[in-house]
RODO-2510 file (C-alpha; in nm, 4 decimals, decimal comma):
residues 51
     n   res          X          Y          Z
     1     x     2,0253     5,2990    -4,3831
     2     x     2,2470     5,5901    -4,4503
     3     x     2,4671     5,4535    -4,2298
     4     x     2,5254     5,1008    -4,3770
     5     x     2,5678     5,2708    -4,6901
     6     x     2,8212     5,4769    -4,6394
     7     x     3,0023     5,2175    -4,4700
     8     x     2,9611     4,9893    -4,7707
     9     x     3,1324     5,2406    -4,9708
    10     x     3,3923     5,3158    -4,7379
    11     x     3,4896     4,9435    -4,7344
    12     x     3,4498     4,8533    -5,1029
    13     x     3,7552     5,1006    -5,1977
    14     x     3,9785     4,9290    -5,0976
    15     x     4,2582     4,8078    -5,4037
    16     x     4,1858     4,4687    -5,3727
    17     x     3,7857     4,5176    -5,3925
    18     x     3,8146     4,7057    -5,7027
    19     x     4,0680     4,4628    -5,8710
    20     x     3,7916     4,1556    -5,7782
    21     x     3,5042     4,4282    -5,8934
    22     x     3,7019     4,4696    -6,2242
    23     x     3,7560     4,0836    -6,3208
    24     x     3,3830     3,9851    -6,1635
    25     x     3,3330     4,2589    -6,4643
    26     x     3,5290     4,1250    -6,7443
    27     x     3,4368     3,7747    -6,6444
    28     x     3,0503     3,8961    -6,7051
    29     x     3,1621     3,9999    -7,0252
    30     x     3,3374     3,6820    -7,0927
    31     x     3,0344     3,5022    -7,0387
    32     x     2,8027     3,7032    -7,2569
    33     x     3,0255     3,6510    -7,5740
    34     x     3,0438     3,2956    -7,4826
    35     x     2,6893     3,3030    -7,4590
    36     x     2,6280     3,4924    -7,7839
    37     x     2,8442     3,2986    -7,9626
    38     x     2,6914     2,9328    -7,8470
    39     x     2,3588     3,1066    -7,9648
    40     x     2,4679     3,2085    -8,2651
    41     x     2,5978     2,8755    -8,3312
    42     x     2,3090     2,6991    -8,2509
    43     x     2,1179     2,9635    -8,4590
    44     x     2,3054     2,8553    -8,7629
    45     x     2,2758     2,4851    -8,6546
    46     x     1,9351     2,5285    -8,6943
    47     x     1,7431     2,4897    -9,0501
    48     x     1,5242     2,8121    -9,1023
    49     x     1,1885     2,7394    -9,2130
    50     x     1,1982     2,8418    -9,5662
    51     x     0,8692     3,1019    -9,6299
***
């Protein structure tokens, strides 16, 4: 196991590894403010019951 591992990270820093590890990254938070802001559309789209 310790093996493997430290192979992984041997591999992984590489240049081109980190630059797809850094826009994987900043595509995941792409998505979530996408996400967020469909929600808070849809949230506003929405009538709230009035209590």
């Amino acid at each position: 196991l310790s093996d493997f591992s430290s192979d992984l990270i041997g591999v992984s820093h590489t240049e081109d590894d980190e630059d797809k590890l850094l826009q994987s990254k900043a595509f995941e938070e792409q998505l979530f403010f996408l996400v967020e802001l469909i929600f808070h559309v849809i949230i506003s789209l929405i009538p709230m019951p009035s209590t």
